[in-house]
N, C-alpha and C positions, 0 to 999 in steps of 0.2 A: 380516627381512621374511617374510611368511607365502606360501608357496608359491601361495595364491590368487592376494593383490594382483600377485608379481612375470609369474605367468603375466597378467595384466589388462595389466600396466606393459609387455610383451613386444608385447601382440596390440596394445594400441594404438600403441602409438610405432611399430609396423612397417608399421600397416593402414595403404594408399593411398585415401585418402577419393574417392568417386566425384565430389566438386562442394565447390569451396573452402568455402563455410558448415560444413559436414561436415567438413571440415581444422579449423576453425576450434571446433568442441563437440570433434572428436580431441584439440586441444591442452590443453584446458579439463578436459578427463578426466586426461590423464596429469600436469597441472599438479596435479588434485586428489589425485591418486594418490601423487605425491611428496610431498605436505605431509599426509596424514594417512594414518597406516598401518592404521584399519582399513574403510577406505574403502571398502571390496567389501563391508559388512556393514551391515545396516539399523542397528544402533548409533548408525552414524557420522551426526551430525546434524550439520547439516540436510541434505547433501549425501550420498546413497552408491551406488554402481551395482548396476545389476538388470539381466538377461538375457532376453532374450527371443525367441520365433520366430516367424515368421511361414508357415505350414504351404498351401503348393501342393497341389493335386491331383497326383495321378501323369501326370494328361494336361495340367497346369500351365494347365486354362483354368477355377480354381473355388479360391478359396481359407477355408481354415478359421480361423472366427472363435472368439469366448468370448465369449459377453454376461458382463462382469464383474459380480460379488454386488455389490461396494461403489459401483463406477462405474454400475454401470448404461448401460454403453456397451459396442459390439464394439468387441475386442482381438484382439489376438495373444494367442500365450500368453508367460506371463513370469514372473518376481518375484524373490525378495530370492535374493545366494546364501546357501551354506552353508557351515559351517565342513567339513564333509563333500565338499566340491565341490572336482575336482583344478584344475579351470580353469574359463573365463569359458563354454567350447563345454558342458563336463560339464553346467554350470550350466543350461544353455539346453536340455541335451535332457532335460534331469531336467524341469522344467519344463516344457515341450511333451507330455513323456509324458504326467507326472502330470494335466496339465490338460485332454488332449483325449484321453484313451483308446487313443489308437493306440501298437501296440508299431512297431519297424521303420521306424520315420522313418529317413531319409539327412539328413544335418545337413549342408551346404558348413560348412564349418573356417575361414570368411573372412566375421569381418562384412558385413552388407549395410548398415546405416546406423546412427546415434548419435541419440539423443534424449534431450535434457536438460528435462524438463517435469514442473512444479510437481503433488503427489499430496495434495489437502486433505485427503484422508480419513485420512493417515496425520501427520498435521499440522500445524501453524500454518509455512507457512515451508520445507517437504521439496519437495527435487527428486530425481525418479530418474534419474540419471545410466545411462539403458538403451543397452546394447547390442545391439542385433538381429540376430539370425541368421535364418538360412532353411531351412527342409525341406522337404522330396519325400514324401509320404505315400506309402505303399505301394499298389499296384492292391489294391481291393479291402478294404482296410483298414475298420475298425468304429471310429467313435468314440464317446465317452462323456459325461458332464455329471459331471462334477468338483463336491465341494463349495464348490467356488471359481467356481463359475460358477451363473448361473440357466439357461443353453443354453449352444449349442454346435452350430453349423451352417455349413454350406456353402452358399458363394453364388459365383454365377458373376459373371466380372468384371466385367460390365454389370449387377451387380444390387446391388452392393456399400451397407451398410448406412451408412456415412461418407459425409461428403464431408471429414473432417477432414485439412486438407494433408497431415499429417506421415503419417499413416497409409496415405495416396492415392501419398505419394513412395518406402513403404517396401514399397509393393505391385507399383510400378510399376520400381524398382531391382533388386526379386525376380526379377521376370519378365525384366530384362534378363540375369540371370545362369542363369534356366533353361533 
């Protein structure tokens, strides 16, 4: 078993899901995890998990989005891991970094929510089995436009670009742990 999936297989079977639905995509992850070993990697089709962050202000009332290239929606930041990648958090802050320019994020080590949601762009039938984390951006911090994004902006919580549930639940679960 490859030192990624077991760290994956560790955080989920351990994480206390904040709200039984969320137990219930936990179980669905680690069931996937067990039956295909390389499941942490976009290879693995149609099912594989991706990382991702959802990035607080330092004053936690403004959070940093990604208008995605391919989506053409605001995100979090996120995506596939790597063979590179020691764990699911490495994963998550490589990706946060890479995507919004900021060095010096503080990353919580304890998932904030699960989302299992279908990705057309990456094909007929693909779910990414995301794991969300959350960071603290530094006072003062510069961000940047990633060639993985068309922008990349900060919006304060009443101004927020969604009304998409899952993204409203994982902004809202953030804030309860900041």
């Amino acid at each position: 078993m490859s030192d990624l999936r077991a760290d994956a297989l560790q955080v989920l079977s351990s994480w206390a899901a904040p709200t039984p639905e969320q137990d219930v995509v936990r179980q669905r992850y680690v069931d996937y995890l067990e039956g295909h070993a390389s499941g942490v990697f976009r290879e693995d089709r149609p099912h594989h998990l991706t990382a991702s962050t959802i990035v607080l202000s330092h004053q936690r009332d403004a959070v940093l989005l990604t208008l995605h290239t391919k989506a053409r929606r605001w995100f979090q930041f996120g995506g596939h891991l790597e063979a590179g990648d020691a764990s699911l958090l490495a994963a998550a802050t490589r990706e946060a970094t890479e995507e919004s320019g900021l060095s010096g994020l503080t990353l919580d080590p304890v998932p904030v929510q699960l989302s299992d949601h279908a990705v057309p762009f990456c094909g007929e039938g693909v779910h990414h089995y995301d794991v969300r984390f959350l960071a603290v951006a530094p006072a003062g911090g510069v961000h940047a436009i990633s060639a993985e994004s068309l922008d990349v902006r900060w919006f304060a919580l009443d101004e927020l670009p969604t009304d998409d549930p899952d993204m409203l639940e994982l902004i809202d679960l953030a804030l309860r742990r900041g």
